[in-house]
C-alpha positions in Angstrom: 196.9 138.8 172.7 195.8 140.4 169.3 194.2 144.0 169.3 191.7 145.2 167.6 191.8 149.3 165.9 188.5 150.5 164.4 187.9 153.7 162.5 184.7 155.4 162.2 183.5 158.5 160.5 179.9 159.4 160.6 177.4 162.7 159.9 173.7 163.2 160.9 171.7 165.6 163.0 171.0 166.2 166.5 170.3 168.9 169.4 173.3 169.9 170.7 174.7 173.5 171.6 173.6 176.3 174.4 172.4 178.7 172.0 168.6 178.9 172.0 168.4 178.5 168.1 170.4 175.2 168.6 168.2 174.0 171.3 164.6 174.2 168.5 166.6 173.1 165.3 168.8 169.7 164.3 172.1 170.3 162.9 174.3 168.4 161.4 177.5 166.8 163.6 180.2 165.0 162.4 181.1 162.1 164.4 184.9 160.0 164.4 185.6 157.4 166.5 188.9 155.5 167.2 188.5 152.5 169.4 190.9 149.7 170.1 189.8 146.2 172.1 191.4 143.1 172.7 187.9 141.6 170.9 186.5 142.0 167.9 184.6 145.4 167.3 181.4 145.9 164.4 181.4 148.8 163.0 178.1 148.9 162.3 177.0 147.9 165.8 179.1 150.9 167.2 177.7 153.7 164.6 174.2 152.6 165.0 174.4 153.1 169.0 176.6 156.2 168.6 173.7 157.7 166.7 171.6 156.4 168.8 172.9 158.2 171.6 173.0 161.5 170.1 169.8 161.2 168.6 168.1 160.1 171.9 169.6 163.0 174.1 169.5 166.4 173.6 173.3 167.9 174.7 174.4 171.3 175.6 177.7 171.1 175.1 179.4 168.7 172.7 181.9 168.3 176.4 179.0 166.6 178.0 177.8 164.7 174.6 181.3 162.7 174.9 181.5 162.1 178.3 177.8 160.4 178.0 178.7 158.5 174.7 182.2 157.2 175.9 180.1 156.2 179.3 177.6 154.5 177.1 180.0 152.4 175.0 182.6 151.4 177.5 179.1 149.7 179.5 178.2 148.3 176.3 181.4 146.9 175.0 183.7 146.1 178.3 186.4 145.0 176.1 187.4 148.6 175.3 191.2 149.8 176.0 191.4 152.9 174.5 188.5 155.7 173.0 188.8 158.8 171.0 186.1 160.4 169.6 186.0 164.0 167.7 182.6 165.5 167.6 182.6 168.5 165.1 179.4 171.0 163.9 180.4 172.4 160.4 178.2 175.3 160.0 178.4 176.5 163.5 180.4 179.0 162.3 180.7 179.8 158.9 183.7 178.9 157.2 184.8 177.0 160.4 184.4 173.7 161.7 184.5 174.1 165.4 184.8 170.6 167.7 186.2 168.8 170.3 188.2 165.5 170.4 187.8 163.1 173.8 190.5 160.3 174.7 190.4 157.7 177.1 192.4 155.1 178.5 191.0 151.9 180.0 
């Protein structure tokens, strides 16, 4: 059986983040996905709902914004084996760009 490896990269904005400034105001998030099926995988299907997702929902915690996503996509696309997506905010910080990577396993 063949496998199939996509790599995405994406930026746009959306509410995530505890602080009460990040709660009023977009920023911009950095989005990379790694996902590997024994089917065929768009890319373009998979970046539209990945926005999608984050533009929809309004996350706290960029922890809970990849536990929703991965959720979301695995429903979606049931021929996932393996997930990893990095979600990073550049100017979080300044000089620093702070994120968190997820993995999964199916």
């Amino acid at each position: 059986m063949q496998d199939y490896i996509i790599n995405i990269k994406t930026e746009f904005k959306c509410i995530i983040g505890v602080l009460a400034f990040e709660r009023k105001k977009k920023q911009k998030v950095i989005v990379k996905l790694k996902a590997k099926s024994h089917e065929f995988l768009d890319y373009s299907i998979l970046t539209k709902k990945i926005k999608k997702y984050y533009k929809k929902n309004k996350f706290y915690t960029i922890e809970e914004s990849l536990e929703f996503v991965s959720a979301k996509l695995k429903e979606k696309i049931p021929s996932l084996i393996f997930l990893k997506i990095s979600v990073f905010k550049p100017k979080i910080i300044k000089k620093t760009k702070a994120g968190v990577i997820f993995k999964k396993k199916y």
